[in-house]
C-alpha positions in Angstrom: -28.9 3.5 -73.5 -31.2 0.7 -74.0 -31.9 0.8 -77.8 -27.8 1.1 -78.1 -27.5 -1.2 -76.4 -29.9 -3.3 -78.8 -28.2 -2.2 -81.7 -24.9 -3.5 -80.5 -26.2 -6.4 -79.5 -27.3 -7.1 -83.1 -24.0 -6.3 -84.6 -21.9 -8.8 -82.6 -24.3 -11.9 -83.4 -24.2 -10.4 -86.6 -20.1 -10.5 -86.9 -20.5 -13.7 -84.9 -22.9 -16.0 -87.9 -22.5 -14.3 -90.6 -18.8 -14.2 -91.1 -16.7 -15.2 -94.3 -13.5 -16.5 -94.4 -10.8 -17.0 -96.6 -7.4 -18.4 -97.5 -5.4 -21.2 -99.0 -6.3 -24.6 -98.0 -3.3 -26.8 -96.5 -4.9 -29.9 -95.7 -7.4 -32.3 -96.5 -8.7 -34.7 -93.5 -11.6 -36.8 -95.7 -14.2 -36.1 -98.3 -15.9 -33.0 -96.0 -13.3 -31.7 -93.7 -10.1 -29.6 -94.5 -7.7 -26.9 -93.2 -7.5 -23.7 -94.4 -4.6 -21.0 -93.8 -6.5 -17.6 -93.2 -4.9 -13.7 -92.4 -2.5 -14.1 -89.7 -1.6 -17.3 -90.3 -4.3 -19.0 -89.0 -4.9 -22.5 -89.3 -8.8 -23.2 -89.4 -10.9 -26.4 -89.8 -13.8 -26.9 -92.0 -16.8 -29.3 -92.2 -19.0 -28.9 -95.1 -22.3 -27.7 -94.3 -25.3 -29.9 -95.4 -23.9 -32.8 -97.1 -21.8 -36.3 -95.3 -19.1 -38.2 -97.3 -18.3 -42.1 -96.8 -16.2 -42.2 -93.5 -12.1 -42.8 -94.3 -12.9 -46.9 -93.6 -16.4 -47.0 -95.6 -16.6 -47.9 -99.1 -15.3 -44.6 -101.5 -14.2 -42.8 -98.6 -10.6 -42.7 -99.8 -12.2 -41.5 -103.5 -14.1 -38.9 -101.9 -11.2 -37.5 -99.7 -9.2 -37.8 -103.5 -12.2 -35.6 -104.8 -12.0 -32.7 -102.5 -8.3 -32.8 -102.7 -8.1 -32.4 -106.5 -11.3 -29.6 -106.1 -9.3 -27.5 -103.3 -6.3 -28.5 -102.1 -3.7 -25.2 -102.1 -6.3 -23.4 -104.1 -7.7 -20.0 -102.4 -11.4 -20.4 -101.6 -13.6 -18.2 -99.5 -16.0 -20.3 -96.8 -19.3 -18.6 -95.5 -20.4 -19.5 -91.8 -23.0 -21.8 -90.9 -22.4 -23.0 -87.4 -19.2 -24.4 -85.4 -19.7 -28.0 -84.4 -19.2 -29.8 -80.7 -15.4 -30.7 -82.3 -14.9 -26.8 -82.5 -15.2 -27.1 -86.2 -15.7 -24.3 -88.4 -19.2 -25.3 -90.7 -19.5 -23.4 -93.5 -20.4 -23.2 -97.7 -17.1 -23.2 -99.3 -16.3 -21.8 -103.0 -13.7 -22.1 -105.0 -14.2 -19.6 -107.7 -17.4 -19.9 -109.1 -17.8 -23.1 -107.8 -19.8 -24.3 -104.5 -17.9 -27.3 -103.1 -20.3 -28.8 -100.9 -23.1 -28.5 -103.8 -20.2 -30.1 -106.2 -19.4 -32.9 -104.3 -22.9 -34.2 -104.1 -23.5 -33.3 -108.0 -20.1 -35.8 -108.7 -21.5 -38.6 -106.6 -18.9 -38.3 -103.6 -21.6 -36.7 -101.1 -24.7 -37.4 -99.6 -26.8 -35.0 -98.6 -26.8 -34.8 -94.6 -30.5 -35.2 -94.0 -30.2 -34.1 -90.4 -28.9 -30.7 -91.3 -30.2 -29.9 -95.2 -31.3 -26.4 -95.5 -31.3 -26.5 -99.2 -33.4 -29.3 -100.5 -32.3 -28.6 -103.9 -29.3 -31.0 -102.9 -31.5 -33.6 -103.1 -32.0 -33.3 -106.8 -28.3 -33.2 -107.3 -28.1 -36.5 -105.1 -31.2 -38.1 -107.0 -29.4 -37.3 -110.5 -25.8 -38.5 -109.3 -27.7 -42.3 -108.2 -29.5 -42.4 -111.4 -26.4 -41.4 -113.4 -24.7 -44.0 -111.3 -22.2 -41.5 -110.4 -19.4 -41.7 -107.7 -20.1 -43.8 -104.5 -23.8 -44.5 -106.3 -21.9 -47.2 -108.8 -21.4 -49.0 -105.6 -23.2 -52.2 -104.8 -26.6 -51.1 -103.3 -25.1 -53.5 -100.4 -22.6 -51.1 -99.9 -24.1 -47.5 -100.5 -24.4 -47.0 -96.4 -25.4 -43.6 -95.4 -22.5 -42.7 -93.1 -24.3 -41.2 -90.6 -25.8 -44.9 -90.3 -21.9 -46.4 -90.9 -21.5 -44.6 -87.6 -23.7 -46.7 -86.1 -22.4 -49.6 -87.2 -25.0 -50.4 -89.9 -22.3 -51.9 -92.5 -24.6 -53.0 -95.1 -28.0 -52.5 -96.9 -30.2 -55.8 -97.0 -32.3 -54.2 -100.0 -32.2 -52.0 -102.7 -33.2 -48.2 -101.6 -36.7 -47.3 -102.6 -35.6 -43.9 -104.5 -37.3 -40.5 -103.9 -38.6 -38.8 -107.2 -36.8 -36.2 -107.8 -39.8 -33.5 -107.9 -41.0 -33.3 -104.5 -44.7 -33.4 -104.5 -46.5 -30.2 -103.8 -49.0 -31.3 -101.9 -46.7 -33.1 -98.9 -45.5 -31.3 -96.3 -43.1 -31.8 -92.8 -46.3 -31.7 -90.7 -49.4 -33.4 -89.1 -48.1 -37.1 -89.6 -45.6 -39.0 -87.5 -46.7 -43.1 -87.9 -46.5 -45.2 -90.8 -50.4 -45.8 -90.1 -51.3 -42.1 -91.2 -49.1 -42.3 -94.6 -51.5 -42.9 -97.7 -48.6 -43.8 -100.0 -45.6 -45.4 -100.3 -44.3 -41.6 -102.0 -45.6 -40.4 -98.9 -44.1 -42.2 -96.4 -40.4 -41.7 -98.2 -41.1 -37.9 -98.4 -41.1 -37.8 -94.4 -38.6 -40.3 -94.0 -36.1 -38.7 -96.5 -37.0 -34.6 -95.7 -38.5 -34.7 -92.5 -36.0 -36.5 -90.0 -38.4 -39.2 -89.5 -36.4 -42.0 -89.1 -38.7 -43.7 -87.0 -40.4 -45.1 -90.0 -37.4 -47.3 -90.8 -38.2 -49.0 -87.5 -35.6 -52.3 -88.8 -33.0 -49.3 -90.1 -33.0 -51.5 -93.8 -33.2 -47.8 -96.0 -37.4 -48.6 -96.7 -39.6 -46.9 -94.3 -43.4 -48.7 -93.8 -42.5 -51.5 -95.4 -46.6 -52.7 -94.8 -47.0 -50.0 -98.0 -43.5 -50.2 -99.5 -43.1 -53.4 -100.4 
């Protein structure tokens, strides 16, 4: 019985994070979060996976809520399972044809990509190209392109310009072995870990430039 057991086991986490959904979305909260009608009538909420628009009271909030709208709203789109949040929030990859949303949103400037939870790091190309384009909220006065996470928080404004990532990630830096600003041998390096490693520490006066002793 034991290796049946097993077996079963695997198929309901299976069925449990690596469903896909799909129906006709009815509402539109903000820039990531919407409601979609699935089979049986069911209303479900959405937060895209991976990326973090400008809160409803930030600075291009109310454009990217617009954007999503004109992308989704009462169009079918299928959404693949990534987790379900504290809020009970279904987080997910949605598509609407051919097109990723969450991938899209970043790509047009309405997105940032959501540091804390980025799987795919090629969403920080698409971010770097919408800021250099000067796309979306990235036309903004550096004063006000606040990372929303940090908006949160109640940082309302950037003191100095963003010291931009390149967009080619160096192949020698990795997420490991360094933690302190004392250890970095570069400015590059030091922005590497800050921006795709989750060490926010770095930015010890939370101004968008991490060890400012070699980035300034």
């Amino acid at each position: 019985m034991k290796p049946l057991f097993t077996f079963l086991l695997i198929l309901f986490y299976h069925s449990v994070w690596a469903q896909e959904y799909s129906g006709r979305v009815v509402a539109i909260s903000d820039g990531d979060t919407f409601t979609f009608l699935a089979s049986g009538n069911r209303q479900i909420k959405v937060r895209l996976a991976e990326v973090d628009t400008p809160e409803r009271s930030q600075p291009y909030g109310k454009r990217a809520k617009e954007a999503l709208s004109s992308l989704i709203f009462g169009q079918e789109i299928r959404v693949q399972k990534a987790d379900v949040d504290r809020y009970g929030r279904l987080v997910g990859h949605v598509y609407f044809g051919k097109v990723h949303v969450n991938r899209k949103m970043v790509q047009d400037g309405m997105a940032w990509v959501y540091r804390q939870y980025m799987q795919d790091k090629r969403l920080l190309l698409d971010e770097q190209q919408a800021r250099e384009s000067g796309l979306g909220l990235w036309s903004l006065p550096i004063s006000e392109q606040v990372p929303p996470w940090e908006w949160r928080r109640g940082v309302k404004s950037k003191a100095k310009a963003p010291v931009v990532v390149q967009a080619k990630v160096p192949k020698d830096f990795t997420c490991e072995g360094k933690t302190t600003c004392g250890e970095m041998v570069s400015c590059e390096e030091a922005m590497f870990y800050f921006e795709n490693c989750g060490l926010t520490r770095l930015d010890r006066d939370k101004d968008g430039i991490p060890c400012e002793s070699i980035c300034n």
